[in-house]
N, CA, C and O atoms as CSV, one atom per row, in Angstrom:
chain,resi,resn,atom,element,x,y,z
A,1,UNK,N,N,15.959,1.491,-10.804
A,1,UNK,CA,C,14.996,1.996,-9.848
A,1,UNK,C,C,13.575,1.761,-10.366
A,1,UNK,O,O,13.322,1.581,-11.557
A,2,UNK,N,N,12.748,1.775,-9.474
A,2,UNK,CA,C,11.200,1.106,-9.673
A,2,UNK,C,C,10.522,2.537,-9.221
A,2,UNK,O,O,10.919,3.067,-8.184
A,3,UNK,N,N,9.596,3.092,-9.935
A,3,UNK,CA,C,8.899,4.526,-9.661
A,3,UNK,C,C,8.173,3.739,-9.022
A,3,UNK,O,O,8.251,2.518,-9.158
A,4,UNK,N,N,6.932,4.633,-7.815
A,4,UNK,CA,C,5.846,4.471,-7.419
A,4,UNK,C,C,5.818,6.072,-7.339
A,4,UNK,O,O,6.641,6.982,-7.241
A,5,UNK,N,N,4.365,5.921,-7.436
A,5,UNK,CA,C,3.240,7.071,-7.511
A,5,UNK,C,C,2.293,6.895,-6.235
A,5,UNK,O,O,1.382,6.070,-6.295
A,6,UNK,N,N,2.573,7.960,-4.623
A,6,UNK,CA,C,1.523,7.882,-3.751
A,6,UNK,C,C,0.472,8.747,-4.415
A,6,UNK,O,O,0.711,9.675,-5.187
A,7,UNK,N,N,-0.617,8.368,-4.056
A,7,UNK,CA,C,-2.122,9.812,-4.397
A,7,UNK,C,C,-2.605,10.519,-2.892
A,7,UNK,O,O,-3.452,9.684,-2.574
A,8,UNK,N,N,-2.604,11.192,-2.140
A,8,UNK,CA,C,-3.655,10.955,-0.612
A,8,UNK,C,C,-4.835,11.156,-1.359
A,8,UNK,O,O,-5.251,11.215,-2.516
A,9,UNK,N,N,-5.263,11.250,0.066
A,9,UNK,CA,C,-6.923,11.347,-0.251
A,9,UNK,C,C,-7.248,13.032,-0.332
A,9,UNK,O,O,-8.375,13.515,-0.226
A,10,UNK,N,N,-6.372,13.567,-0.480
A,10,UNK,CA,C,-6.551,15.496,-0.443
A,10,UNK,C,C,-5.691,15.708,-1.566
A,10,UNK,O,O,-4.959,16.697,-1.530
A,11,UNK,N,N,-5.641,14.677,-2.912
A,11,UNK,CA,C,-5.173,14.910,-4.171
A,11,UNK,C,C,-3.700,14.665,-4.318
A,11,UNK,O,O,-3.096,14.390,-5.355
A,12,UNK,N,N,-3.137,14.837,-2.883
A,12,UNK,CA,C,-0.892,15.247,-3.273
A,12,UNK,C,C,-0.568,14.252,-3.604
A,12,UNK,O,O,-0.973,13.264,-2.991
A,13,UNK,N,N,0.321,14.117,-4.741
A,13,UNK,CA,C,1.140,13.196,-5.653
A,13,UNK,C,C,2.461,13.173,-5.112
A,13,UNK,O,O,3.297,13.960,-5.556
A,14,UNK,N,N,2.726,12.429,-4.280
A,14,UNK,CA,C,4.070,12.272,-4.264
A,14,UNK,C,C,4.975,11.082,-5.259
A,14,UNK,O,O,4.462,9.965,-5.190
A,15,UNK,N,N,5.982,11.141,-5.984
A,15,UNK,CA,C,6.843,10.240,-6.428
A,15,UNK,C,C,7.995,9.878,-5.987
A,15,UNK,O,O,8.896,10.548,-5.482
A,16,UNK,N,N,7.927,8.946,-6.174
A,16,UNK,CA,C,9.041,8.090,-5.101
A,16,UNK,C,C,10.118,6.972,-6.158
A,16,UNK,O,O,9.703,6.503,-7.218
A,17,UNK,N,N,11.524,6.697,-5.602
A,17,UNK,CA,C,12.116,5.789,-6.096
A,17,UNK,C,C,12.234,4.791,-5.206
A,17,UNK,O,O,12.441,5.093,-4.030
A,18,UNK,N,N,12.096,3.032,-5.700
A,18,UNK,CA,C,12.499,2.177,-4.858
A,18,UNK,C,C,13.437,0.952,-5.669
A,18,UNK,O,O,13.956,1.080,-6.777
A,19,UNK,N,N,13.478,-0.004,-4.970
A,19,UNK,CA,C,14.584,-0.775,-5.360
A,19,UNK,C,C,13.463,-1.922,-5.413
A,19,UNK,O,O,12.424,-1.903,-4.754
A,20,UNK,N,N,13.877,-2.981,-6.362
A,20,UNK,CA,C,13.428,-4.098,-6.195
A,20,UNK,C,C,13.690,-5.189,-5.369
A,20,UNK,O,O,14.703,-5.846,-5.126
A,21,UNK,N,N,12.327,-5.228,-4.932
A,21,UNK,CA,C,12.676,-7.026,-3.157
A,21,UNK,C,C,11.509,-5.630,-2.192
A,21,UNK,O,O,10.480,-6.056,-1.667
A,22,UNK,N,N,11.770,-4.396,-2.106
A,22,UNK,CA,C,11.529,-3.795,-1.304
A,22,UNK,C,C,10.025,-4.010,-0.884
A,22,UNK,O,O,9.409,-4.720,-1.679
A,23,UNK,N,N,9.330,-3.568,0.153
A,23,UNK,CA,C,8.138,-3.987,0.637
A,23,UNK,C,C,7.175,-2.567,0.634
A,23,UNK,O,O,7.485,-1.659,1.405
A,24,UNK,N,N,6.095,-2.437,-0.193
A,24,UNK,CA,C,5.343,-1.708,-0.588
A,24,UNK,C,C,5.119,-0.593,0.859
A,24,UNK,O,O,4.983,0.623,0.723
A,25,UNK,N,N,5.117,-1.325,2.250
A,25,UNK,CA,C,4.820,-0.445,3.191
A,25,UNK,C,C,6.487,0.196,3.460
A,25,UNK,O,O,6.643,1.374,3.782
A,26,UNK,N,N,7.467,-0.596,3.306
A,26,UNK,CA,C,8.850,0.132,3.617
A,26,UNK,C,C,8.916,1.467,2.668
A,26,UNK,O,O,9.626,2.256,3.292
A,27,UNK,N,N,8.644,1.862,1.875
A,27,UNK,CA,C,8.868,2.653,0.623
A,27,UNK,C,C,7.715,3.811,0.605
A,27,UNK,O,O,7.876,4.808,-0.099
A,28,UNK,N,N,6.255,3.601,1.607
A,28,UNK,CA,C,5.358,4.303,1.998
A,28,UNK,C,C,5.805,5.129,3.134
A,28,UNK,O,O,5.803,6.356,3.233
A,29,UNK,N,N,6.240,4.108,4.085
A,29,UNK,CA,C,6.677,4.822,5.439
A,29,UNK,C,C,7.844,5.619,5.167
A,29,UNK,O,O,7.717,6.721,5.700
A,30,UNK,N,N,9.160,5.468,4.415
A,30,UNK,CA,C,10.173,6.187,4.238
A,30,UNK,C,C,9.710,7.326,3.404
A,30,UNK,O,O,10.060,8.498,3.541
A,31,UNK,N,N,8.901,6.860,2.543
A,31,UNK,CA,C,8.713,9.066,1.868
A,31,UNK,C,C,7.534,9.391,2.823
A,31,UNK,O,O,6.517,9.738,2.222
A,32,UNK,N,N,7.444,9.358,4.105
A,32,UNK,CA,C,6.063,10.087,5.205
A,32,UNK,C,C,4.778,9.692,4.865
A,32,UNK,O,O,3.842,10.398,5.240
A,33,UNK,N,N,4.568,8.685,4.217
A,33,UNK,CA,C,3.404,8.337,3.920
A,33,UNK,C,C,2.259,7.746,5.203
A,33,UNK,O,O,2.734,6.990,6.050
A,34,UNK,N,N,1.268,7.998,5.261
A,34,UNK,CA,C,0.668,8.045,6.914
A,34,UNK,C,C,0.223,6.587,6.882
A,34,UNK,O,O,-0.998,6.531,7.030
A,35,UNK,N,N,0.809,5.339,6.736
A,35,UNK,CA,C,0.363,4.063,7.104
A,35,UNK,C,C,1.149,3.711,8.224
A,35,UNK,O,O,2.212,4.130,8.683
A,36,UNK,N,N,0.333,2.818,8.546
A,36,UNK,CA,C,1.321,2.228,10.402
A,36,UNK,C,C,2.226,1.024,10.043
A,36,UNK,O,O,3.455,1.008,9.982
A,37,UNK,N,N,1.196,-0.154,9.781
A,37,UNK,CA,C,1.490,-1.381,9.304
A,37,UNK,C,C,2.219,-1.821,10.707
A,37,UNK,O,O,3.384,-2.218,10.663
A,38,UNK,N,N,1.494,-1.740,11.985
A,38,UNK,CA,C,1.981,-2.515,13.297
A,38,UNK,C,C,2.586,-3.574,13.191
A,38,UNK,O,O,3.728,-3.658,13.643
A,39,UNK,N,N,1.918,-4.743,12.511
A,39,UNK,CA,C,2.009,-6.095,12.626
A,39,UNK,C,C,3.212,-6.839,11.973
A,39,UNK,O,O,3.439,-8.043,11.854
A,40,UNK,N,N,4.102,-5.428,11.482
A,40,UNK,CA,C,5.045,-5.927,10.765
A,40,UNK,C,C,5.101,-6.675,9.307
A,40,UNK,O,O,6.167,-7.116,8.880
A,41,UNK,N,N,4.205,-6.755,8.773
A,41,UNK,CA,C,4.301,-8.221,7.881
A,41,UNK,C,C,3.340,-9.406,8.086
A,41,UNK,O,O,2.980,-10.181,7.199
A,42,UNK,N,N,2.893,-9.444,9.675
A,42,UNK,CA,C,2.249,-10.723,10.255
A,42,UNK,C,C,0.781,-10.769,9.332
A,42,UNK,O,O,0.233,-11.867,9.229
A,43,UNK,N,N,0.222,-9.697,8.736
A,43,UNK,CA,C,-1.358,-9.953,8.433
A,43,UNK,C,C,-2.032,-10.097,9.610
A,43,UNK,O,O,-3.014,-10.838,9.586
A,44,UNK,N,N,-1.748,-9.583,10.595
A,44,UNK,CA,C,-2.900,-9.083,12.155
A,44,UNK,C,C,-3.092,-8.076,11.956
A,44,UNK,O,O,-3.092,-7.437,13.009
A,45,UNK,N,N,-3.360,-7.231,10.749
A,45,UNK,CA,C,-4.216,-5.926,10.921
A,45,UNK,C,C,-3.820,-5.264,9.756
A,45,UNK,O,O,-2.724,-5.347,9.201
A,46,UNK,N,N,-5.067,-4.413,9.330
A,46,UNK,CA,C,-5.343,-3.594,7.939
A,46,UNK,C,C,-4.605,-2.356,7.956
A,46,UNK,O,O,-4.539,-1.539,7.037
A,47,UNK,N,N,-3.951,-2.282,9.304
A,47,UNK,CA,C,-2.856,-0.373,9.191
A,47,UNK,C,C,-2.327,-0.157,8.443
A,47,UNK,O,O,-2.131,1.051,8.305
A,48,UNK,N,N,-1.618,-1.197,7.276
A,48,UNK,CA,C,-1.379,-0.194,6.021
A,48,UNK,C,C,-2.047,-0.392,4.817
A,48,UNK,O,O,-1.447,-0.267,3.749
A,49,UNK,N,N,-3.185,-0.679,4.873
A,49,UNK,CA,C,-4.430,-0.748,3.800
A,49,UNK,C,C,-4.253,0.272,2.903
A,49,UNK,O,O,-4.816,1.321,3.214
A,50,UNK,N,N,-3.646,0.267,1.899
A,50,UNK,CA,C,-4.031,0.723,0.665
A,50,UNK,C,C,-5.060,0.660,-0.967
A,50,UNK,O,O,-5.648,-0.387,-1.238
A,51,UNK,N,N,-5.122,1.503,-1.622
A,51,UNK,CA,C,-5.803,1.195,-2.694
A,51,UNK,C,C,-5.094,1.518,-4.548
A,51,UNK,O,O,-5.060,2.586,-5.160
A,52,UNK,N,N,-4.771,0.573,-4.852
A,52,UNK,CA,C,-4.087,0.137,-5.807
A,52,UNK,C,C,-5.027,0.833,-6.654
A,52,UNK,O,O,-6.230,0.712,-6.423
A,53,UNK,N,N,-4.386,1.944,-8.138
A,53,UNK,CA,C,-5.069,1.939,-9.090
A,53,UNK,C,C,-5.537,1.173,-10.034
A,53,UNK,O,O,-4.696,0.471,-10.596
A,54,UNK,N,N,-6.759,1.078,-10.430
A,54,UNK,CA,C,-7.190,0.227,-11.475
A,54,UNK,C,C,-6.539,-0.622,-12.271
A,54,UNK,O,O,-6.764,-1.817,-12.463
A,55,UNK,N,N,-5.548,0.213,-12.814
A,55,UNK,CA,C,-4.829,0.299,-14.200
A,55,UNK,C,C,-3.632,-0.835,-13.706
A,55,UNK,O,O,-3.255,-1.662,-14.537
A,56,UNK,N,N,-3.175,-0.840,-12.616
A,56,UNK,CA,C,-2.155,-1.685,-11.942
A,56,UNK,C,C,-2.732,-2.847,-10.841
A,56,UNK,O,O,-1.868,-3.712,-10.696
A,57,UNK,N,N,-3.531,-3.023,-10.303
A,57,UNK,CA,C,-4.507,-4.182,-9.475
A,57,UNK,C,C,-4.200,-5.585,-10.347
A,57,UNK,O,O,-3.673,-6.568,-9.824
A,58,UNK,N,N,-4.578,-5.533,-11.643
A,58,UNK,CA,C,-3.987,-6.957,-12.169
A,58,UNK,C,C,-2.593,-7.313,-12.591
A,58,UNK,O,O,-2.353,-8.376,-13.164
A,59,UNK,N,N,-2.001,-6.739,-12.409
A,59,UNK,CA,C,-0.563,-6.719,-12.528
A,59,UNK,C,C,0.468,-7.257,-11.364
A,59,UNK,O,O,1.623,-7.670,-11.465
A,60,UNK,N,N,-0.541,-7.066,-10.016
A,60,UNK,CA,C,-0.018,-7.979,-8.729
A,60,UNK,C,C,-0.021,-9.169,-8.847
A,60,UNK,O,O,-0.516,-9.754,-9.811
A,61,UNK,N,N,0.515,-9.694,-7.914
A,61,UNK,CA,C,0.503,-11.073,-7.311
A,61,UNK,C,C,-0.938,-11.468,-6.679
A,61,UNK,O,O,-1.103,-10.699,-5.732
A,62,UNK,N,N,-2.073,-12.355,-6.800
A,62,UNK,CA,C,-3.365,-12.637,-6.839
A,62,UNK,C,C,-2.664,-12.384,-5.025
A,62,UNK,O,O,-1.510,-12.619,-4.668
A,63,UNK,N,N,-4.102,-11.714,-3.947
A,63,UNK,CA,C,-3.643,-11.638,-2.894
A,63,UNK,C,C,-3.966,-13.135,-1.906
A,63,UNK,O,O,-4.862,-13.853,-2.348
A,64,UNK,N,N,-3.577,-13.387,-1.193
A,64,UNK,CA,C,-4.029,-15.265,-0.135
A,64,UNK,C,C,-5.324,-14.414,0.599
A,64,UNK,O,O,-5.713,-13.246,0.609
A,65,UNK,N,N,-5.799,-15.856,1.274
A,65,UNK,CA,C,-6.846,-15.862,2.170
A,65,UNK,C,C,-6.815,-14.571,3.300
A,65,UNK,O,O,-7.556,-13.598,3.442
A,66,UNK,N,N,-5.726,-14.989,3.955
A,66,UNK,CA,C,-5.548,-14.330,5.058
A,66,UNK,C,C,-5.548,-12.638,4.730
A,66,UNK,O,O,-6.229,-11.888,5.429
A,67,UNK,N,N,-4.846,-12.203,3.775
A,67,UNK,CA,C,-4.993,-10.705,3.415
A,67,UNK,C,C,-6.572,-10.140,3.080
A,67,UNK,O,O,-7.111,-9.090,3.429
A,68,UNK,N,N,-6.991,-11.065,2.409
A,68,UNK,CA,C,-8.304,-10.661,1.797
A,68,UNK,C,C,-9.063,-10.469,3.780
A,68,UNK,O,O,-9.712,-9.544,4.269
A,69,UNK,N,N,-8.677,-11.516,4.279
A,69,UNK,CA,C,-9.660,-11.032,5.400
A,69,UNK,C,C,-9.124,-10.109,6.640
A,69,UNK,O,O,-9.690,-9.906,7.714
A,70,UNK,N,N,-8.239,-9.758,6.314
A,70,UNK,CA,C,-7.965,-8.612,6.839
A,70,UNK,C,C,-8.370,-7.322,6.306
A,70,UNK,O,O,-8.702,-6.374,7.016
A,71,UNK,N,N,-8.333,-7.311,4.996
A,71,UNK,CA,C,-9.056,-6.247,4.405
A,71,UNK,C,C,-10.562,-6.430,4.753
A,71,UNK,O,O,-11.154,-5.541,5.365
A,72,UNK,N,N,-10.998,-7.233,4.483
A,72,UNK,CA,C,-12.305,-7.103,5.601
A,72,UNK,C,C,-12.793,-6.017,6.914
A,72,UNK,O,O,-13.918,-5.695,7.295
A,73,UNK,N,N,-11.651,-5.690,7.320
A,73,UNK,CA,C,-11.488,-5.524,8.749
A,73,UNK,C,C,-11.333,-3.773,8.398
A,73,UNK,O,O,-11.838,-3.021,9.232
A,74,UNK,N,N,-10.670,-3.170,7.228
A,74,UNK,CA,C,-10.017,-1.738,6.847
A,74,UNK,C,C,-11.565,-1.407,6.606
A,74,UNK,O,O,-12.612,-1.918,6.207
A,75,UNK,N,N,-10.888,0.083,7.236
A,75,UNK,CA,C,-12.268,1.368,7.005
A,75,UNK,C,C,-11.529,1.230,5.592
A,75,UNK,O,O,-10.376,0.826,5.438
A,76,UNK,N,N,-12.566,1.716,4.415
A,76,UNK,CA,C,-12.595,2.178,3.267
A,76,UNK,C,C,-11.993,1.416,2.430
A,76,UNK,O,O,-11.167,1.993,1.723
A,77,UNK,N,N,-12.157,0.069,2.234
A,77,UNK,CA,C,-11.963,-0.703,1.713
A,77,UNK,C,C,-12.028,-0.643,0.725
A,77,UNK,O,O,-12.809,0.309,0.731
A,78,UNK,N,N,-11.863,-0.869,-0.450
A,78,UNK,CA,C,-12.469,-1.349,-1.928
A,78,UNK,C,C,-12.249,-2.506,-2.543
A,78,UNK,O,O,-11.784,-3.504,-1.991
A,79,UNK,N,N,-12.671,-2.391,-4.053
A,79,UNK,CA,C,-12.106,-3.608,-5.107
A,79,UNK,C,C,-10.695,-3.589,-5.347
A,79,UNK,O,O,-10.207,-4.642,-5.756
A,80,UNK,N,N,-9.883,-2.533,-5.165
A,80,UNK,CA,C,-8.751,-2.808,-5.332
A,80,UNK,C,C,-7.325,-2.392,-3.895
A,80,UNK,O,O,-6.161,-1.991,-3.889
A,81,UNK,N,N,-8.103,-2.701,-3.138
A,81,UNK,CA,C,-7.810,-2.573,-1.988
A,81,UNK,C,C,-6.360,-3.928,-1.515
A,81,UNK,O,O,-6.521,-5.148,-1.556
A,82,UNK,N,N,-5.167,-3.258,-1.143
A,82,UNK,CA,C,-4.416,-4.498,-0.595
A,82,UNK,C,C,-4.023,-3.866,0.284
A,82,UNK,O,O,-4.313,-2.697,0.539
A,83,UNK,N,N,-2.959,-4.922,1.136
A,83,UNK,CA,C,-2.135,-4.393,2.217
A,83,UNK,C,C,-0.994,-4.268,1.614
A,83,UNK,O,O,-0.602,-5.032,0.732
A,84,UNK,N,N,-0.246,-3.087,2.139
A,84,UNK,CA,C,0.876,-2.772,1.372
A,84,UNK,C,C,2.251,-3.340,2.033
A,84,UNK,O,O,3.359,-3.012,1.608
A,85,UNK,N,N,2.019,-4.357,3.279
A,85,UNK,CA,C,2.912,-5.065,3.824
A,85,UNK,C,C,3.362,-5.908,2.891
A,85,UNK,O,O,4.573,-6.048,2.726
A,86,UNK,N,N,1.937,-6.966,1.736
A,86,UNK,CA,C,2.309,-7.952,1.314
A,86,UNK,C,C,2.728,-7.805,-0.004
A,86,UNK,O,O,3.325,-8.713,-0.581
A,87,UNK,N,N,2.382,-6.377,-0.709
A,87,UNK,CA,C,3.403,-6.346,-1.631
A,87,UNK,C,C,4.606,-5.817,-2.115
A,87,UNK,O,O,4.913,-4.626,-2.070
A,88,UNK,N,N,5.652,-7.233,-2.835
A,88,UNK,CA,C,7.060,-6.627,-2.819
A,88,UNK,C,C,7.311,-6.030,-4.086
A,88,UNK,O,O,7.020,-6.861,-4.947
A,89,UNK,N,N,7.685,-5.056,-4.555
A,89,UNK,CA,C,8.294,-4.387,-6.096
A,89,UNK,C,C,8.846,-5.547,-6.669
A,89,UNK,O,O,9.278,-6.502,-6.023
A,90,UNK,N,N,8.817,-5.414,-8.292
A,90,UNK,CA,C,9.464,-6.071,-9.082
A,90,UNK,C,C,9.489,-5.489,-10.350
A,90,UNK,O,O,8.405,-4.979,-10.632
A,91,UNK,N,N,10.328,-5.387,-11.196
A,91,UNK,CA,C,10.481,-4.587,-12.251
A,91,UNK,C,C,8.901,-4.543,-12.940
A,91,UNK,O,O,8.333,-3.453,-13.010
A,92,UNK,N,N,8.261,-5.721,-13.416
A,92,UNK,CA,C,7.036,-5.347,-13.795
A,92,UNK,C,C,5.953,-3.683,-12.945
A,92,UNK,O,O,5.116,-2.931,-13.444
A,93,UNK,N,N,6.354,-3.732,-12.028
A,93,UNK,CA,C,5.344,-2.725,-10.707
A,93,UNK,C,C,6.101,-1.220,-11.225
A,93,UNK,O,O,5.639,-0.180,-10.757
A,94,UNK,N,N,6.875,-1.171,-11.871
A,94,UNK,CA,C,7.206,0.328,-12.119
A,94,UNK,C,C,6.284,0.824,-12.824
A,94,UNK,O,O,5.755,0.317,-13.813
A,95,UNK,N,N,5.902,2.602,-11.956
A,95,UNK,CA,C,5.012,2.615,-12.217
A,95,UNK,C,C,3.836,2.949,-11.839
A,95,UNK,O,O,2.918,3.721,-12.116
A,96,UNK,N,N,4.277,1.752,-10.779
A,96,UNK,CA,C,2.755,1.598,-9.524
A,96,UNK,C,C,2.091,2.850,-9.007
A,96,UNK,O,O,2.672,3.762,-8.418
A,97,UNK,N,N,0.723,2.784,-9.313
A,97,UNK,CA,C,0.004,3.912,-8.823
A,97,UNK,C,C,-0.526,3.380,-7.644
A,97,UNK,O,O,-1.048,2.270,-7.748
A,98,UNK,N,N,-0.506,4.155,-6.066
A,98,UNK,CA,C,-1.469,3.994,-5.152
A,98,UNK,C,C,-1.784,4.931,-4.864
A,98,UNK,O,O,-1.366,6.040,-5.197
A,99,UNK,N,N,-2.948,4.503,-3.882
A,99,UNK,CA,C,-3.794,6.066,-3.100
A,99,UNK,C,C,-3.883,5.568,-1.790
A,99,UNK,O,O,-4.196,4.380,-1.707
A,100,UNK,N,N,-3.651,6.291,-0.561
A,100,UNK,CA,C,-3.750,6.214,0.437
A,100,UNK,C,C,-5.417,6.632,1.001
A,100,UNK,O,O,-6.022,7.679,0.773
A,101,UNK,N,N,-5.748,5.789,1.559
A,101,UNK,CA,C,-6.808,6.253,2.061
A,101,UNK,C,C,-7.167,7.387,3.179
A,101,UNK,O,O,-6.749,7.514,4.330
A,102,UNK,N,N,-7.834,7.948,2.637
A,102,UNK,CA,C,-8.959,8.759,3.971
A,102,UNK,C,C,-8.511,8.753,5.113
A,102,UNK,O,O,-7.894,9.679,5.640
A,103,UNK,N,N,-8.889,7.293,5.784
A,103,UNK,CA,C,-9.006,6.905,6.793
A,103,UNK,C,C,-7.263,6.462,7.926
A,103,UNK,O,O,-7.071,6.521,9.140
A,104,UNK,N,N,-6.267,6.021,6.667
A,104,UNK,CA,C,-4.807,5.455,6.803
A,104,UNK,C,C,-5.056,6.583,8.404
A,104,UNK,O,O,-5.781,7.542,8.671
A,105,UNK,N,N,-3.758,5.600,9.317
A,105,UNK,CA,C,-3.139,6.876,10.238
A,105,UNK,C,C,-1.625,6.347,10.073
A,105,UNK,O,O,-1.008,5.688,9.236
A,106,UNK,N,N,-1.371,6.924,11.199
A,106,UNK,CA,C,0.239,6.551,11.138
A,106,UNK,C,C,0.323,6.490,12.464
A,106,UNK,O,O,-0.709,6.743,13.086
A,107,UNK,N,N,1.792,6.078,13.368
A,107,UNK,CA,C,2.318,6.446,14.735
A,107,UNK,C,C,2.377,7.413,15.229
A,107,UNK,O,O,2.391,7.409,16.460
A,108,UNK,N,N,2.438,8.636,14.538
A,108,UNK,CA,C,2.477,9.784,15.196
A,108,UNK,C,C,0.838,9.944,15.241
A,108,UNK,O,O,0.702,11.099,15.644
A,109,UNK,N,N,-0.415,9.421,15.051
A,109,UNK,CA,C,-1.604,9.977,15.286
A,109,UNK,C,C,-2.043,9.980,14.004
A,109,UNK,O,O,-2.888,9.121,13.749
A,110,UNK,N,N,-1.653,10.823,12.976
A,110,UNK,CA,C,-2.057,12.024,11.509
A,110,UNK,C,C,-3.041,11.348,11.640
A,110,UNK,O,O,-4.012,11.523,10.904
């Protein structure tokens, strides 16, 4: 099993187990985490914009064109800002710290 660490933006730590292959937004949305990620995978939109801790940002996969400019597009962007569609776990990512933004919603509204 591969730990991840959610943060929100109102401090709550949730910890989570996932499997490796799995997709950073599948593993958000299954423990209630408030990202949408509409587009499925496609990179047409920043809904599950997350922000990668420091400490783990170089440890990804460098992100493509197309993500970077979609993050363009996310309220509250940062330097270590990805979409959590495009990244998949791999034993190196245990571990992984993120923070959900502020701004994230989900389908139900939140």
């Amino acid at each position: 099993m591969i730990k991840v660490t959610f943060i929100t933006a109102d401090g709550t730590v949730q910890n989570v187990d996932a499997v490796e292959g799995q997709r950073l937004l599948e593993i958000a949305q299954a423990a209630g985490q408030p990202l949408e990620g509409t587009c499925e995978g496609q990179m047409a939109c920043s809904t599950c914009h997350v922000i990668i801790d420091k400490l783990w940002f170089d440890k990804l996969p460098r992100s493509v064109e197309d993500e970077e400019d979609m993050l363009d597009l996310a309220t509250g962007a940062r330097r270590t800002s990805r979409l959590s569609c495009q990244i998949v776990l791999t034993p190196d990512l245990d571990g992984l710290v993120v923070h959900i933004p502020a701004e994230s919603r989900n389908m139900q509204g939140l």
